[in-house]
C-alpha positions, 0 to 999 in steps of 0.5 A: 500500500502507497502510504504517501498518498494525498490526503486532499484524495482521501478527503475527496473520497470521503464526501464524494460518498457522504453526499452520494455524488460529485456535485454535492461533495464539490460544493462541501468541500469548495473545489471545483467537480473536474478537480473532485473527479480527478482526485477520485482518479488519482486516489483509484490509480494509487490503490489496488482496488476501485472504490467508488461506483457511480451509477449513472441510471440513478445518479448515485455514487456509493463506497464498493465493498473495498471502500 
């Protein structure tokens, strides 16, 4: 595991589950939703697993098991 991972990443991770999408979380958080998503990449890159799952048909974000 990378342990020098940003923590701005994990913080993105955090509301972007919380709030259950990117445009709620961006808003929290003050960031624009392009910075948030790529956070999000970024985090994902840096890690084994995928830890969001967006589900475009119900606009929801939600942490996967690994998260």
């Amino acid at each position: 595991m990378n342990w020098n991972v940003n923590l701005n990443l994990y913080r993105s991770f955090y509301y972007v589950v919380k709030y259950g999408g990117f445009t709620k979380a961006s808003n929290e958080i003050a960031i624009s939703q392009s910075t948030l998503s790529n956070n999000i990449k970024k985090l994902e890159s840096e890690l084994p697993n995928n830890y969001i799952n967006t589900n475009n048909k119900i606009k929801t974000t939600f942490a996967t098991t690994d998260g």
